[in-house]
Each structure stands twice: as structure tokens, then as C-alpha cells.
MOPAC internal coordinates of N, CA, C and O (Angstrom, degrees):
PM7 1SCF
backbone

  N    0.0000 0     0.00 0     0.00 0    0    0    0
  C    1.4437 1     0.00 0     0.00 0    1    0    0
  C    1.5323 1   107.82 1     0.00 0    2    1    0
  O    1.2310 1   118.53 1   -61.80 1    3    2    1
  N    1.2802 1   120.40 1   118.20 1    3    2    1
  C    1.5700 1   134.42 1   168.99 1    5    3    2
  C    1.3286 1   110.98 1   -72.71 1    6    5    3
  O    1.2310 1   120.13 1   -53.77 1    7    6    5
  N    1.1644 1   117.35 1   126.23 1    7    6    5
  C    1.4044 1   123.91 1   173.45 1    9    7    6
  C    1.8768 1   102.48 1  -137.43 1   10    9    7
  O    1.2310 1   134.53 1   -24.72 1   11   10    9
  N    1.1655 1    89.51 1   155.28 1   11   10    9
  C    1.5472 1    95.74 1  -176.92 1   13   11   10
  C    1.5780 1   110.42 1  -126.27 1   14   13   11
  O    1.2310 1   110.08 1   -41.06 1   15   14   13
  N    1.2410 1   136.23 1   138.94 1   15   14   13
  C    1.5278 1   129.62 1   168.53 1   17   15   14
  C    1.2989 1   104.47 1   -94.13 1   18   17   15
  O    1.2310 1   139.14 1   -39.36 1   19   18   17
  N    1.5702 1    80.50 1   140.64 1   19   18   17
  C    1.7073 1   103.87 1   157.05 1   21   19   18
  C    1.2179 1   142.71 1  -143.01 1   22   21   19
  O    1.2310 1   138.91 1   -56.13 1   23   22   21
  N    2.0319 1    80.95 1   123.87 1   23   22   21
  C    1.8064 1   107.09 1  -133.61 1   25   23   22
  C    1.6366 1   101.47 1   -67.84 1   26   25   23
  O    1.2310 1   119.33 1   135.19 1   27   26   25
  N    1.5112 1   118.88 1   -44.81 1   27   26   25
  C    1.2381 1    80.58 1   168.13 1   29   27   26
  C    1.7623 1   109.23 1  -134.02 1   30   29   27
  O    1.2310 1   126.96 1   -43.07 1   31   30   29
  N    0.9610 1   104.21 1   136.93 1   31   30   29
  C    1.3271 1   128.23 1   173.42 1   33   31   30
  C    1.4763 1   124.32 1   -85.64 1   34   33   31
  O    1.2310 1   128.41 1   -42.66 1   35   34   33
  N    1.6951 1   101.41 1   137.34 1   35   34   33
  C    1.8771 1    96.57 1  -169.18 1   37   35   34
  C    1.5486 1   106.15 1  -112.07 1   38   37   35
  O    1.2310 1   136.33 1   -68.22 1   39   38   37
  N    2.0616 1    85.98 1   111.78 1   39   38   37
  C    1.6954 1   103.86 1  -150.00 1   41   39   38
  C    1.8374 1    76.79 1  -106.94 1   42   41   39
  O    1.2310 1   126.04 1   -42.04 1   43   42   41
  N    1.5424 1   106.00 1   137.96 1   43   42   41
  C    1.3374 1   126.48 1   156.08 1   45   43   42
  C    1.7777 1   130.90 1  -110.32 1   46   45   43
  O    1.2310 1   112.37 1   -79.78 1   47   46   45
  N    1.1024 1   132.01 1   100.22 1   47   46   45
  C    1.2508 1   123.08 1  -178.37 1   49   47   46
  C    1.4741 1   120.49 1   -71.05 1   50   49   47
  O    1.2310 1   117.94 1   -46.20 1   51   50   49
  N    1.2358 1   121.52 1   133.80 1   51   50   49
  C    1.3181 1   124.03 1   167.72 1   53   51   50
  C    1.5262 1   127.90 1   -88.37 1   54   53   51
  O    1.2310 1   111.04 1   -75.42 1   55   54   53
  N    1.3420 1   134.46 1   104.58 1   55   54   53
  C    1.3313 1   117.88 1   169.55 1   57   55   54
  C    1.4531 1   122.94 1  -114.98 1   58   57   55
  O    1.2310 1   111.08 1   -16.51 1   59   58   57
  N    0.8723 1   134.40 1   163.49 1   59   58   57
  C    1.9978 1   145.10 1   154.26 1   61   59   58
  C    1.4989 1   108.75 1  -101.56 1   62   61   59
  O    1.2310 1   127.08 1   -32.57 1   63   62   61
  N    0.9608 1   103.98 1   147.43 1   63   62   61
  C    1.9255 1   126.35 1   167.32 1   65   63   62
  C    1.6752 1   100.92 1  -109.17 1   66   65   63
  O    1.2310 1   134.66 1   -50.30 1   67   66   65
  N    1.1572 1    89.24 1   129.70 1   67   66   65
  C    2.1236 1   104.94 1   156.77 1   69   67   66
  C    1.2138 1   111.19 1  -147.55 1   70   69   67
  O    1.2310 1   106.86 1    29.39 1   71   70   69
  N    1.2272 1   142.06 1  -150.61 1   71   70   69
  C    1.6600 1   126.74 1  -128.32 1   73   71   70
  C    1.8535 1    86.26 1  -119.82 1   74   73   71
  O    1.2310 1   125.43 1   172.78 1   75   74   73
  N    1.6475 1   107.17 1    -7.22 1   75   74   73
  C    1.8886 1   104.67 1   167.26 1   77   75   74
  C    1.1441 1   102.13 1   -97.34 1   78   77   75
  O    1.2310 1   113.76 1  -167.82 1   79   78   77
  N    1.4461 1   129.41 1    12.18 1   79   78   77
  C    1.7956 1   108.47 1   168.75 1   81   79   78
  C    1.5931 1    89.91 1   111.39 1   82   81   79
  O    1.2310 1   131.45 1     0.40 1   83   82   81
  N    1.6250 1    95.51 1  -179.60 1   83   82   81
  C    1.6447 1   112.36 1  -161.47 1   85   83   82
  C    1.6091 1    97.86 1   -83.54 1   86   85   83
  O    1.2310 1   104.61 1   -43.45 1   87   86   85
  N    1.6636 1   146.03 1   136.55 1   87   86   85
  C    1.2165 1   133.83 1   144.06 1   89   87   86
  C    1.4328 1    95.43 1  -102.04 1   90   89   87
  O    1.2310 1   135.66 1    -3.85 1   91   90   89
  N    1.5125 1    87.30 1   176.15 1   91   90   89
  C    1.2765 1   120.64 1  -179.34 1   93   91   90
  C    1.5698 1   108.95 1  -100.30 1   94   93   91
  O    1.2310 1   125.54 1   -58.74 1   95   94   93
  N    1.5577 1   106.96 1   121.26 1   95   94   93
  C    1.6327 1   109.90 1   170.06 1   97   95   94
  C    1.4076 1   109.84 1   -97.64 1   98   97   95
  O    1.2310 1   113.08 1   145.20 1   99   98   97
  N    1.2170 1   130.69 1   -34.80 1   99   98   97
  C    1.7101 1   107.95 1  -169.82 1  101   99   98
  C    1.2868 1    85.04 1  -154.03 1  102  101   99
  O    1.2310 1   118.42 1     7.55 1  103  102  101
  N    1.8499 1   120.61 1  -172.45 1  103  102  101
  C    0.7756 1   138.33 1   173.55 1  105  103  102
  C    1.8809 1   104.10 1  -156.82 1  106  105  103
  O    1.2310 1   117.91 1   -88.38 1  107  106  105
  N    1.0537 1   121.59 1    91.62 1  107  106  105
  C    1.4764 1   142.40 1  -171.07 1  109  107  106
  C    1.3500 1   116.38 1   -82.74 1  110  109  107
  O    1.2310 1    96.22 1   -46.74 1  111  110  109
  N    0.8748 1   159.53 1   133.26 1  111  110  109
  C    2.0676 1   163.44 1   -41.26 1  113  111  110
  C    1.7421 1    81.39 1   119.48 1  114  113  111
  O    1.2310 1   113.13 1   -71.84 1  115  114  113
  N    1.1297 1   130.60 1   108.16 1  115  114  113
  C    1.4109 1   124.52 1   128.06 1  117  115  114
  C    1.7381 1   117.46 1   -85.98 1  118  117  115
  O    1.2310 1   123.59 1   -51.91 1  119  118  117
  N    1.7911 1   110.72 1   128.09 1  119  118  117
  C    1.2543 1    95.42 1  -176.51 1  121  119  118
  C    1.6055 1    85.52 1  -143.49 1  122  121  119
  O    1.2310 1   118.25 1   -36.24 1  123  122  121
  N    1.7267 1   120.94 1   143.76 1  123  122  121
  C    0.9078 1   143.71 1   150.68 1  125  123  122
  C    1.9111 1    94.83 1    49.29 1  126  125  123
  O    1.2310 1   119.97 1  -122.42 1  127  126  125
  N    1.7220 1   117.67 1    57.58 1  127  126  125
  C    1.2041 1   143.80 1   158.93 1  129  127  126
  C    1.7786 1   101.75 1    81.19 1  130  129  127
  O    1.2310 1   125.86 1  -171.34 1  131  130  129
  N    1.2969 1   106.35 1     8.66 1  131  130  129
  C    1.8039 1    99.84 1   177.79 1  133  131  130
  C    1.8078 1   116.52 1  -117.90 1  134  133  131
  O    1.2310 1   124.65 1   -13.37 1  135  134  133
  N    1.1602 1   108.68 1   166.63 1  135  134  133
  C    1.7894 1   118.45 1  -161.41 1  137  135  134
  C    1.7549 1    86.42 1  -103.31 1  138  137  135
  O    1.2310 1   113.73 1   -81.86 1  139  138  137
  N    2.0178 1   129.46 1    98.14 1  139  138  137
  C    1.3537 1   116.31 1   143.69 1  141  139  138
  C    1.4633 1   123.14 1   -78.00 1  142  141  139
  O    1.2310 1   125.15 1   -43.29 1  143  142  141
  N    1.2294 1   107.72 1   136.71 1  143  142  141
  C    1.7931 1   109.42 1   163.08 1  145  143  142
  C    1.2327 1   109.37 1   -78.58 1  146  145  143
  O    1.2310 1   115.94 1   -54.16 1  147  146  145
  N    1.6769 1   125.32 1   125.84 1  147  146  145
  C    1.3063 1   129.25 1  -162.20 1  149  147  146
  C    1.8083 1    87.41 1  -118.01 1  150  149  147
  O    1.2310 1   126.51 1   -16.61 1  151  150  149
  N    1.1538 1   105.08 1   163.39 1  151  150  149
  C    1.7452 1   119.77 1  -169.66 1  153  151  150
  C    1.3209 1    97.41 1  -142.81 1  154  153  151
  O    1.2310 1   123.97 1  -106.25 1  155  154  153
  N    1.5159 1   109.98 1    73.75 1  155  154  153
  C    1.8887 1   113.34 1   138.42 1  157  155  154
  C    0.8989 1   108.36 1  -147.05 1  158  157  155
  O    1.2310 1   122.01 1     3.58 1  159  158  157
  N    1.4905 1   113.75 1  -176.42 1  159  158  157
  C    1.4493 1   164.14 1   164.24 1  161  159  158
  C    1.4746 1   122.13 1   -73.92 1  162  161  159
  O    1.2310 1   134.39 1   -31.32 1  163  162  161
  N    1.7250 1    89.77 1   148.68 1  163  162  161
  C    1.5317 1    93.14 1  -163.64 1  165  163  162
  C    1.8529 1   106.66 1   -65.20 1  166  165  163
  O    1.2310 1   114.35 1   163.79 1  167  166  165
  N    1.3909 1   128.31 1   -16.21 1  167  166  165
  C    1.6380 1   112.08 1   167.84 1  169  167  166
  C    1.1116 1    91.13 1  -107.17 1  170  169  167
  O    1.2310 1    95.41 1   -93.92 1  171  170  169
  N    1.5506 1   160.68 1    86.08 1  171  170  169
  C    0.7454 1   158.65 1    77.10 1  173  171  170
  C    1.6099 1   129.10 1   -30.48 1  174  173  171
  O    1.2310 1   114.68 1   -69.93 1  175  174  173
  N    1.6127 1   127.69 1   110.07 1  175  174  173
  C    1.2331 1   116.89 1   169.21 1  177  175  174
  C    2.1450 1   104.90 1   -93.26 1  178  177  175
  O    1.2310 1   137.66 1   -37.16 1  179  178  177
  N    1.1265 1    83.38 1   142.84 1  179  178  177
  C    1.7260 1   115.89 1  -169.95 1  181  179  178
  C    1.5074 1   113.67 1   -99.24 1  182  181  179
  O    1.2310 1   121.14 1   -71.78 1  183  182  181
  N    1.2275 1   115.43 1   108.22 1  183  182  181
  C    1.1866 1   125.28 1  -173.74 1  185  183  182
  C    1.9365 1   119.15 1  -133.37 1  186  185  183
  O    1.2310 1   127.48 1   -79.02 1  187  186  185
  N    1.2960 1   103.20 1   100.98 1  187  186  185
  C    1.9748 1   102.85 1  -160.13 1  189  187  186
  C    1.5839 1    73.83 1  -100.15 1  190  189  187
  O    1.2310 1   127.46 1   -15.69 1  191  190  189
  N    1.4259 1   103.26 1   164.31 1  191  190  189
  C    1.2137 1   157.13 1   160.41 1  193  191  190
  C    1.6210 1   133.76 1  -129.54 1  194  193  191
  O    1.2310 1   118.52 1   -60.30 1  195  194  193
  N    1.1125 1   120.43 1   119.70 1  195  194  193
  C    1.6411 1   125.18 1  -174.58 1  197  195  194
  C    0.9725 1   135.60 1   -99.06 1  198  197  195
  O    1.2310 1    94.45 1   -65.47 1  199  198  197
  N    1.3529 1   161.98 1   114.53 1  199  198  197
  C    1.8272 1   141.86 1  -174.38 1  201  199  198
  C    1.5015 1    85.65 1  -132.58 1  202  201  199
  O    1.2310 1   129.46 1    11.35 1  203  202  201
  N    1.7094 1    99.37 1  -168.65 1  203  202  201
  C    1.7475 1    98.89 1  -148.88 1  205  203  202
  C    1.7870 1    85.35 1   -68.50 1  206  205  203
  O    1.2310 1   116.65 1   141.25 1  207  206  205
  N    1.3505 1   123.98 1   -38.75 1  207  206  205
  C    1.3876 1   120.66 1  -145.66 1  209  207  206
  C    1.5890 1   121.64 1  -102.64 1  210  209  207
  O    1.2310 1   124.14 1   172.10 1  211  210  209
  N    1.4798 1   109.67 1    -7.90 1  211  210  209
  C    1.4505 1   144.09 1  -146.66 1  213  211  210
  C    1.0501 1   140.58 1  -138.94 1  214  213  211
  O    1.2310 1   101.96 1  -118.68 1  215  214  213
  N    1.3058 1   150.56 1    61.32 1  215  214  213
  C    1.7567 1   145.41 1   154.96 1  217  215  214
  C    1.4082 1   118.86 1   -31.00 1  218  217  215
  O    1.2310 1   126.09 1   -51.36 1  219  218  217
  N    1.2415 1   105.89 1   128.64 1  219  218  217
  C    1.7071 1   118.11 1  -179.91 1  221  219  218
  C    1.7012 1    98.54 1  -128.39 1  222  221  219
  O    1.2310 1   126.01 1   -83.57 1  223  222  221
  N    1.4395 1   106.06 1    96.43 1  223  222  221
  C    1.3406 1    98.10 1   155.23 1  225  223  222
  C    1.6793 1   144.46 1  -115.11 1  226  225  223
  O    1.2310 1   127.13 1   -50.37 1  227  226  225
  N    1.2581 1   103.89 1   129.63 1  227  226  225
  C    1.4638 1   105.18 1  -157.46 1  229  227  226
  C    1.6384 1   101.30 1  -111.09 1  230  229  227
  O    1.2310 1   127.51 1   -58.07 1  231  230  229
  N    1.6506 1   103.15 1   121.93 1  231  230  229
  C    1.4980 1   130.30 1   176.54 1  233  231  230
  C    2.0161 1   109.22 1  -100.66 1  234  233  231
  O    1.2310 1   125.17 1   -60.77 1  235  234  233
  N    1.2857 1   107.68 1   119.23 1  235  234  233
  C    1.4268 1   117.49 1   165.03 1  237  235  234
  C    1.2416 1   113.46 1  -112.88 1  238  237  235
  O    1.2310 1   121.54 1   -27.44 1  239  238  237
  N    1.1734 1   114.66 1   152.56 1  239  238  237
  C    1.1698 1   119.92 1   165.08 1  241  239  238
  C    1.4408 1   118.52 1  -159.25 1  242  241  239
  O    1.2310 1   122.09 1   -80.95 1  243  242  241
  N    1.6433 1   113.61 1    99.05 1  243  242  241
  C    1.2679 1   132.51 1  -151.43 1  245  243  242
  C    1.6372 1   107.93 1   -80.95 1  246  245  243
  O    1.2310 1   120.04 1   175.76 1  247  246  245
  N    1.5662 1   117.53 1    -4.24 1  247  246  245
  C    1.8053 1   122.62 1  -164.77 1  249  247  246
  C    2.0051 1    86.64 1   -93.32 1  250  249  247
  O    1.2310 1   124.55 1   151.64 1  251  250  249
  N    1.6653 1   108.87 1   -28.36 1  251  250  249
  C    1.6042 1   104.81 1  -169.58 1  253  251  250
  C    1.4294 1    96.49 1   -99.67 1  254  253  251
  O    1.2310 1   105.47 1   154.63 1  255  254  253
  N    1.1151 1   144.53 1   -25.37 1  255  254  253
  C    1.3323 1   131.71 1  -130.42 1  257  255  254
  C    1.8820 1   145.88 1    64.60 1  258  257  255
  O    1.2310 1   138.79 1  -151.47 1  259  258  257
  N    1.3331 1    81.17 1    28.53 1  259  258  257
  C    1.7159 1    82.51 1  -169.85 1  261  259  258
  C    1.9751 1   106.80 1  -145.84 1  262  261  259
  O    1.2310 1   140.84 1   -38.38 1  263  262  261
  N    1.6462 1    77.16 1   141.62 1  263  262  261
  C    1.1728 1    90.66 1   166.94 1  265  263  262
  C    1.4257 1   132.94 1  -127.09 1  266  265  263
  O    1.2310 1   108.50 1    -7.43 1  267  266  265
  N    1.2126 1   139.11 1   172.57 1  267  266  265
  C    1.7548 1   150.42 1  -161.36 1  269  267  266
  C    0.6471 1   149.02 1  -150.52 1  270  269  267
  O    1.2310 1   105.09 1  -118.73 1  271  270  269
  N    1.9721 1   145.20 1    61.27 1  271  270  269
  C    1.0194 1   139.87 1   165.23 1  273  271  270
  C    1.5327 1   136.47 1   -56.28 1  274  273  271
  O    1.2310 1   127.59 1   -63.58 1  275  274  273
  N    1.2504 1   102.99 1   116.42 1  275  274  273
  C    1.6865 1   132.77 1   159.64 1  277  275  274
  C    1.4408 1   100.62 1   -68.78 1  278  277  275
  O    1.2310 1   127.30 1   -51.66 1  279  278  277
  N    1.6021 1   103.56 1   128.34 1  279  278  277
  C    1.6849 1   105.74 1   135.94 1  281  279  278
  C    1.3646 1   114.81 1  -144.23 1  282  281  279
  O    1.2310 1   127.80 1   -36.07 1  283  282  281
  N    1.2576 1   102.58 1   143.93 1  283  282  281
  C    1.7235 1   115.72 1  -166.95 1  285  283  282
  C    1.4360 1    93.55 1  -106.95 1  286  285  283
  O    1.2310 1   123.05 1   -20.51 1  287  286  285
  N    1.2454 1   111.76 1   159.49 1  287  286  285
  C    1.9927 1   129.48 1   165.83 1  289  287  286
  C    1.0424 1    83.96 1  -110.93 1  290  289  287
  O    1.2310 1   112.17 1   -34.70 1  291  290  289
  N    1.3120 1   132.37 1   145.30 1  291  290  289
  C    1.4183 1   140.77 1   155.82 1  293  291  290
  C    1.2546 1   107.62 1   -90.66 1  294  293  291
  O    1.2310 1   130.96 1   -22.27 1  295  294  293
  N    1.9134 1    96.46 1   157.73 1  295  294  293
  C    0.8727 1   118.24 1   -70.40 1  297  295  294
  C    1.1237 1   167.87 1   128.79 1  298  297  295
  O    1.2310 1   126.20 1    35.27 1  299  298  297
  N    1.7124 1   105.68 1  -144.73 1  299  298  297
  C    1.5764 1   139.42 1  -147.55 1  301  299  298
  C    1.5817 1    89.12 1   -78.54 1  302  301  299
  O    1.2310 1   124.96 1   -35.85 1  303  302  301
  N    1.3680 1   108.09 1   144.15 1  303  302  301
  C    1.6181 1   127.90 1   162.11 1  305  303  302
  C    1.2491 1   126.42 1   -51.67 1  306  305  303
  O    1.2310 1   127.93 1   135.97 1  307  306  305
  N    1.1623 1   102.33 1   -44.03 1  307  306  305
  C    1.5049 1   124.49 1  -170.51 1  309  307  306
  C    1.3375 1   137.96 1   -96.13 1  310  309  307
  O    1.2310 1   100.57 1   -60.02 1  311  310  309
  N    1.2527 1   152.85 1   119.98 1  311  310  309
  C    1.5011 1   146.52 1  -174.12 1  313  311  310
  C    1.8216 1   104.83 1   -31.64 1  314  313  311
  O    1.2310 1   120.39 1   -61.89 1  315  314  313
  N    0.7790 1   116.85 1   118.11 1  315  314  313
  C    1.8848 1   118.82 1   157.70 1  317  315  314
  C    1.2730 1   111.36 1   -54.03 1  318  317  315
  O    1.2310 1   123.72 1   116.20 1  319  318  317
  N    1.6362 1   110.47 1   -63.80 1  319  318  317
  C    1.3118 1   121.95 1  -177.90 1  321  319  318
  C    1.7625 1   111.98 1  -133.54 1  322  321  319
  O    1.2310 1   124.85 1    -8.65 1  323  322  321
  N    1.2188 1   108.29 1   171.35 1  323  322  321
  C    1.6645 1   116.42 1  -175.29 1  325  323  322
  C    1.6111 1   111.54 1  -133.41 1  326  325  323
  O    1.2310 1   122.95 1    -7.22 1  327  326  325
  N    1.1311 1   111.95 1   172.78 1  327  326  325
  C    1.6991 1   109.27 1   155.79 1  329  327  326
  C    1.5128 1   104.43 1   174.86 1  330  329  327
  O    1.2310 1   121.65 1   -67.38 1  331  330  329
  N    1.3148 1   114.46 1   112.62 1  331  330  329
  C    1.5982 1   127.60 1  -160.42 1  333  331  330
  C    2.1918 1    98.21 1  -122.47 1  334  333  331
  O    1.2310 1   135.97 1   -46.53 1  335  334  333
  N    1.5617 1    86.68 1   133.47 1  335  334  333
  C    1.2897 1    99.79 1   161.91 1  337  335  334
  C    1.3956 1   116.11 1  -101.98 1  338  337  335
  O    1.2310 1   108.53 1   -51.87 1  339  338  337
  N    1.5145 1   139.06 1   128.13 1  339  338  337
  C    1.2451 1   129.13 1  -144.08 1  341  339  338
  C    2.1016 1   103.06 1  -111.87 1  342  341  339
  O    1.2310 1   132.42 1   167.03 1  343  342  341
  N    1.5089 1    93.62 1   -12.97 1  343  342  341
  C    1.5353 1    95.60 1  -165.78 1  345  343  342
  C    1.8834 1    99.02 1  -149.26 1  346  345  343
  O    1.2310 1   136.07 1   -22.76 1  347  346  345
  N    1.2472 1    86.49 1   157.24 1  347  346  345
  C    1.6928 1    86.02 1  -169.18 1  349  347  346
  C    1.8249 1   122.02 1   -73.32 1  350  349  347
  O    1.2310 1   127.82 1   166.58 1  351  350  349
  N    1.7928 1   102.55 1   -13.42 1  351  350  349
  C    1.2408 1   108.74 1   155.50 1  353  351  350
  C    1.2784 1   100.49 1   -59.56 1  354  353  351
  O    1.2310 1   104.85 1   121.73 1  355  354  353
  N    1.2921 1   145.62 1   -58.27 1  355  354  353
  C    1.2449 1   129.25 1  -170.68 1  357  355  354
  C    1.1756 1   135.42 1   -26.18 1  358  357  355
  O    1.2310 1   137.63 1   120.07 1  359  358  357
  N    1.6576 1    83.44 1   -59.93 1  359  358  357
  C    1.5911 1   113.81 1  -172.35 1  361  359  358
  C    1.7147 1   100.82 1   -61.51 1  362  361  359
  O    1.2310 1   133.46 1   114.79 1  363  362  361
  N    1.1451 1    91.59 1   -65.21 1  363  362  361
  C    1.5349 1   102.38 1  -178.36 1  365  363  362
  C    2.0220 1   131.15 1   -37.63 1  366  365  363
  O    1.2310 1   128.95 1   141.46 1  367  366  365
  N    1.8868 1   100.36 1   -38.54 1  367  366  365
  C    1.1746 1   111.07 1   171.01 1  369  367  366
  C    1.4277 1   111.61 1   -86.71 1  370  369  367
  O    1.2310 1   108.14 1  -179.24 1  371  370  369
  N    1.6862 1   139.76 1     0.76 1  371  370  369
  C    0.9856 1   127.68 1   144.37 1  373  371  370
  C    1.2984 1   125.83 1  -102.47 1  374  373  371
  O    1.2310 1   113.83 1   157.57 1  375  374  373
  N    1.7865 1   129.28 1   -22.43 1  375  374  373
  C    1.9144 1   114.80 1   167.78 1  377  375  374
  C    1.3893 1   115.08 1   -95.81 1  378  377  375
  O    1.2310 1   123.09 1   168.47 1  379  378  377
  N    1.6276 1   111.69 1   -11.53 1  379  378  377
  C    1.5411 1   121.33 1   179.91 1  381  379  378
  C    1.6067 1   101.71 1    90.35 1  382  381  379
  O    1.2310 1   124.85 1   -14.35 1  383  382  381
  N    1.3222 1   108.29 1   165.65 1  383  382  381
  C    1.5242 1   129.98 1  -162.84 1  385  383  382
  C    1.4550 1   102.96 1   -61.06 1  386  385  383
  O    1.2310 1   114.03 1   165.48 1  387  386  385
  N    1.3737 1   128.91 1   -14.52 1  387  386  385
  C    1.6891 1   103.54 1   157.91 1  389  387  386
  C    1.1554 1   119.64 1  -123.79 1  390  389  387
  O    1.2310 1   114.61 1  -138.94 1  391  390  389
  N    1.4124 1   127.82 1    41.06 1  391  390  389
  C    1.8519 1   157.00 1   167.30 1  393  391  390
  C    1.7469 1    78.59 1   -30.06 1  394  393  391
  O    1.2310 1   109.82 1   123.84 1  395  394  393
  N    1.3271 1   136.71 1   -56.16 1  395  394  393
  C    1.0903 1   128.62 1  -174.74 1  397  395  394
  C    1.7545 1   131.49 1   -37.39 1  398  397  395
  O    1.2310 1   124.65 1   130.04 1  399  398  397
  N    1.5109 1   108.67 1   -49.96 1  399  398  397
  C    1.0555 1   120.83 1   162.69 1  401  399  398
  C    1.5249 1   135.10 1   -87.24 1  402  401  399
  O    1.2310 1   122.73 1  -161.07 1  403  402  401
  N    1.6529 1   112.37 1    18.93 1  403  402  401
  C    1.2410 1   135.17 1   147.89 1  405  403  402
  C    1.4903 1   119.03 1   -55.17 1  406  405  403
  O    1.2310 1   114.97 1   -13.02 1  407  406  405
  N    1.4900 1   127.14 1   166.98 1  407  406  405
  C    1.4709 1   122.29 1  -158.48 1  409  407  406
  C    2.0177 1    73.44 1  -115.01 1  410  409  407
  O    1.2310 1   131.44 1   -16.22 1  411  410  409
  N    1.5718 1    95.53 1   163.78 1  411  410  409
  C    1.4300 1   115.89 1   173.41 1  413  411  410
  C    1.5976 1   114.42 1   -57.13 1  414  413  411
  O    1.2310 1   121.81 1   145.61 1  415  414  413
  N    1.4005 1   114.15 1   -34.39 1  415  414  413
  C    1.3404 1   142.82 1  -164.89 1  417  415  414
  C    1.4980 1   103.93 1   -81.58 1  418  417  415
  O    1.2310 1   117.77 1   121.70 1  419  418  417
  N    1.2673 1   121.86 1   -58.30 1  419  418  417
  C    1.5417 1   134.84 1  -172.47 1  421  419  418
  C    1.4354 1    93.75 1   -76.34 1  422  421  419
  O    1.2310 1   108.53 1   146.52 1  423  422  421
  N    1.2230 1   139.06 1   -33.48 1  423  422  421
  C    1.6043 1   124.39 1   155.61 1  425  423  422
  C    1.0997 1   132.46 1   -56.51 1  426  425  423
  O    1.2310 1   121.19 1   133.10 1  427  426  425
  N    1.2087 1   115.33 1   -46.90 1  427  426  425
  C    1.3241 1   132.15 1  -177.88 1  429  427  426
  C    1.9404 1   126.46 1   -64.14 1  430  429  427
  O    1.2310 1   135.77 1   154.84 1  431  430  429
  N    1.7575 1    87.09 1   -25.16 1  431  430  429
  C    1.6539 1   100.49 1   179.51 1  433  431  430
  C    1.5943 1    96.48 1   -82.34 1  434  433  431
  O    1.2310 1   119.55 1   140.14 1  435  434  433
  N    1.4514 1   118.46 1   -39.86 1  435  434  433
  C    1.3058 1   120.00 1  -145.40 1  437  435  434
  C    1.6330 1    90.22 1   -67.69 1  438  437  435
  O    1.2310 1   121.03 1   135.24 1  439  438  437
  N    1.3909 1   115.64 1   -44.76 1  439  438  437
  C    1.4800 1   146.74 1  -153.90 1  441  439  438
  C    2.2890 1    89.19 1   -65.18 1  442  441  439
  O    1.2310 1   132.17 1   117.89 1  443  442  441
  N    1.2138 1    94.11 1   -62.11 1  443  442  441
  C    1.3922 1    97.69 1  -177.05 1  445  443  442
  C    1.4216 1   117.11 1   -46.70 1  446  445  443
  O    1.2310 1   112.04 1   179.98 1  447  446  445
  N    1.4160 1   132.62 1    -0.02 1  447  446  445
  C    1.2361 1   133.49 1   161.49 1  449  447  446
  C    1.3865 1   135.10 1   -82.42 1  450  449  447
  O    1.2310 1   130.45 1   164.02 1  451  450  449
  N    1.6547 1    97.45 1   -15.98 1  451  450  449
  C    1.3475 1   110.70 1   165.11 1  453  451  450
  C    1.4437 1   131.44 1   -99.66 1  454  453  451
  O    1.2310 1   124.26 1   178.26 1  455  454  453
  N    1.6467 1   109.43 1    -1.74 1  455  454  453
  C    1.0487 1   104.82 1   159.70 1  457  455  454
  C    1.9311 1   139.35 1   -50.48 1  458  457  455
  O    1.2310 1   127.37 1   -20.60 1  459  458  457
  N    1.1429 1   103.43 1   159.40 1  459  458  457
  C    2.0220 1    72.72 1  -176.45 1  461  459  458
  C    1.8558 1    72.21 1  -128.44 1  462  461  459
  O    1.2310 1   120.10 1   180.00 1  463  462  461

């Protein structure tokens, strides 16, 4: 499976203000003329992937322990499917004790098998 990155992506955040301060509503991926809804966090590192039909985006974040695959059909706004490791045992009982020094890419394929 060919996948291509794309290194950089033109990410827009959305927020509102009310009388508790500014949140955050979305965080949007324009890619090749369409609006993705992307799902992270502010230490989150962001890593998309492309094929002719498909976005795979994969969020780490090594300060919590968790990681996140997105995949989009293009298209669609929205994730199709997901599959999140929530704790670094996680991580750890599926890439093993140095999942760390794995590439974004070699996670992300391994990860795409558990999508349903």
C-alpha cells in the first residue's frame, strides 16, 4: 500500500469565547479543495498520510501516552473509522518497549489493521 505524506498541511483552528474563556471547536485539514475534521491535542504530533481514495491521520503524543488513528474516505469530513491506544502499556504491548524509535509511517501501517 502507497501512501504519501503531507508534510505540510493547511491546518485552521476554530474557536468561540463565552464568559469561561476561549474553547476550542475544531481543528480542520484543508486538503486538495475539501474541509477534514482532525482529532488532537495541543502536544500532539500530527502525522497525515494520503492514497488515491484515503487520509490516514496519525496523532502521538509521547508527554500522555497515547496514540490515534484517523481514516477519512474522501471526501467525507469525518473519520469512517478510528483506533486509539490510550496508555503507554498499550502502546508498548502492541510496538514493544522502543515503539518510540519506530517511524510515524511503520505505525501507522501496523495501526491500519485494526481499524474495522
Amino acid at each position: 500500500m502507497t501512501m504519501t505524506p503531507i508534510i505540510t498541511p493547511t491546518l485552521r483552528l476554530h474557536t468561540h469565547q463565552d464568559k469561561e474563556g476561549i474553547h476550542i471547536n475544531s481543528l480542520i485539514m484543508r486538503h486538495r479543495g475539501n474541509n477534514y475534521h482532525l482529532y488532537a491535542g495541543i502536544k500532539d504530533a500530527i502525522y497525515i498520510y494520503s492514497q488515491p481514495i484515503a487520509l490516514y491521520v496519525l496523532t502521538v503524543n509521547r508527554e500522555h501516552g497515547m496514540i490515534g488513528l484517523n481514516a477519512y474516505m474522501l471526501p467525507e469530513p469525518f473519520p469512517i473509522s478510528s483506533f486509539y491506544l490510550h496508555s503507554t502499556k498499550e502502546i508498548q504491548d502492541l510496538f514493544g518497549s522502543k515503539w518510540e524509535q519506530l517511524s510515524a509511517i511503520d505505525i501507522t501501517m501496523k495501526l491500519i489493521d485494526y481499524l474495522m
